[in-house]
C-alpha positions in Angstrom: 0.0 0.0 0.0 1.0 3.7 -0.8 2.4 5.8 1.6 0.7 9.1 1.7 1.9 12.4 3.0 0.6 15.5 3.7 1.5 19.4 4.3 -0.8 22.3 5.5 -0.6 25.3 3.9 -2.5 28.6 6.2 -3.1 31.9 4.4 -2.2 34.3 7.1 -2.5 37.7 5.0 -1.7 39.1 1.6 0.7 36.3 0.4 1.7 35.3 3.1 1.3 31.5 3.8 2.1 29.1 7.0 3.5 25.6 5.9 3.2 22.9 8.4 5.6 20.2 7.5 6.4 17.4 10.2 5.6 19.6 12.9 8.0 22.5 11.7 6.3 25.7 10.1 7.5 27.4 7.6 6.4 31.0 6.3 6.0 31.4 2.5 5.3 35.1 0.7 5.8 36.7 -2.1 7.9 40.2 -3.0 6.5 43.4 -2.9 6.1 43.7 -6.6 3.4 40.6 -5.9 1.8 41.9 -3.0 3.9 40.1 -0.6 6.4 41.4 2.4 8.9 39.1 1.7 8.7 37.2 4.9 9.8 33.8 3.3 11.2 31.5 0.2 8.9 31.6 -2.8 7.3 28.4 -3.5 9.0 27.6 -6.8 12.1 28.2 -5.2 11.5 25.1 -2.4 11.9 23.1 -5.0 15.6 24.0 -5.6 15.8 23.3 -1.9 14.0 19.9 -1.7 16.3 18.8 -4.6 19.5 20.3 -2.7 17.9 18.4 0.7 17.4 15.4 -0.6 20.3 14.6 -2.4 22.1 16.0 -0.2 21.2 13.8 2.8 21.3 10.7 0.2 25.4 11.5 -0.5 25.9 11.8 3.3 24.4 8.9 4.1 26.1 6.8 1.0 29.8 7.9 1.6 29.7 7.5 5.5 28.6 3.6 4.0 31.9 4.1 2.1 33.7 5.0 5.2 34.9 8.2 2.9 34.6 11.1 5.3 34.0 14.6 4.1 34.7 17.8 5.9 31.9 19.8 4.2 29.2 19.4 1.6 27.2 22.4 0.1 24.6 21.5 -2.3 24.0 24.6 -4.8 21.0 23.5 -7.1 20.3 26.5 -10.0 17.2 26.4 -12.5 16.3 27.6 -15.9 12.7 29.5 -15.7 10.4 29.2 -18.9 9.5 33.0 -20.1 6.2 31.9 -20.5 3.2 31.3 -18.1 2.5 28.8 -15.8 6.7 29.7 -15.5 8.4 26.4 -14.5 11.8 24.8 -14.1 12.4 23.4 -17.4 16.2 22.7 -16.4 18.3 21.8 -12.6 21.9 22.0 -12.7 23.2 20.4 -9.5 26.5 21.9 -8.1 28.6 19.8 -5.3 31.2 21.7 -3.7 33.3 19.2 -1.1 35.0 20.0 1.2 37.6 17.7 2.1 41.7 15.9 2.0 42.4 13.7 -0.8 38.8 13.0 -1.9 38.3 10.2 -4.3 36.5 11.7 -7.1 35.0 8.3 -8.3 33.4 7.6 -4.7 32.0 11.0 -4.8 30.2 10.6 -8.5 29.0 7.2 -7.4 27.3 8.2 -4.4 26.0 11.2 -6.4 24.7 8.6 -8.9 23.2 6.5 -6.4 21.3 9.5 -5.0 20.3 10.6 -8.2 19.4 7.5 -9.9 18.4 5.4 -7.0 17.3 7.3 -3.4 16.6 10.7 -4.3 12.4 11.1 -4.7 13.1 14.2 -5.6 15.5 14.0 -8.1 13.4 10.8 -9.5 10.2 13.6 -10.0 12.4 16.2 -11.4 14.2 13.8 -13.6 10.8 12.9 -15.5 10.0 16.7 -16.4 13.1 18.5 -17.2 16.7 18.3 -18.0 19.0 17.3 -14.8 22.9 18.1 -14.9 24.9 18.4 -12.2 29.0 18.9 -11.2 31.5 18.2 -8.5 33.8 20.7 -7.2 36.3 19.8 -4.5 38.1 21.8 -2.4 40.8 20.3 -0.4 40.8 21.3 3.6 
């Protein structure tokens, strides 16, 4: 049987919304120019961030399984806009920036492969509607 989910989403005024998610809130607005104060992430931008979460908890999780041991991981996920309307991510380039000594670069594409192909429900959703690159960029500590 599916597993279902589910996320509560409050007007609170102008466009200003309240996200409930596992018992953590989170405010979402627009900009001025919308009507909005600016008091949180636009929505279309959360799903940069639930890429950049998701994979990288998955590559985490994967090289501590590979023993390799990273000092830092940022995940920087950018994407392409369509001009016109409903706007959408028609592209996600996927940036990861490591931070560590002597990293094996094969081990690090692997474990980005597995989260990408494999673990990542994000990236699995994404991956069906729009083109998905991504990099590695190491920098040693």
């Amino acid at each position: 049987m599916a597993h279902k989910e589910s996320v509560s989403t409050k007007w609170l005024e102008n466009m200003a919304f309240e996200s409930e998610i596992n018992g953590h809130k989170l405010i979402i607005d627009a900009g001025p120019a919308s009507g909005g104060e600016d008091r949180g992430p636009r929505p279309k931008l959360l799903m940069l961030s639930a890429l950049g979460g998701c994979t990288a908890m998955d590559i985490v999780a994967i090289l501590k399984k590979m023993r390799i041991d990273i000092d830092g991981l940022n995940v920087i996920v950018e994407g392409d806009l369509t001009e016109e309307y409903p706007k959408h991510f028609f592209k996600m380039h996927v940036i990861y920036e490591f931070k560590g000594r002597d990293l094996p670069l094969d081990k690090l594409q692997k474990a980005i492969d597995l989260s990408s192909e494999k673990y990542c429900g994000v990236s699995a959703v994404y991956r069906k509607t729009m083109e998905m690159t991504s990099e590695i960029r190491i920098q040693d500590s």
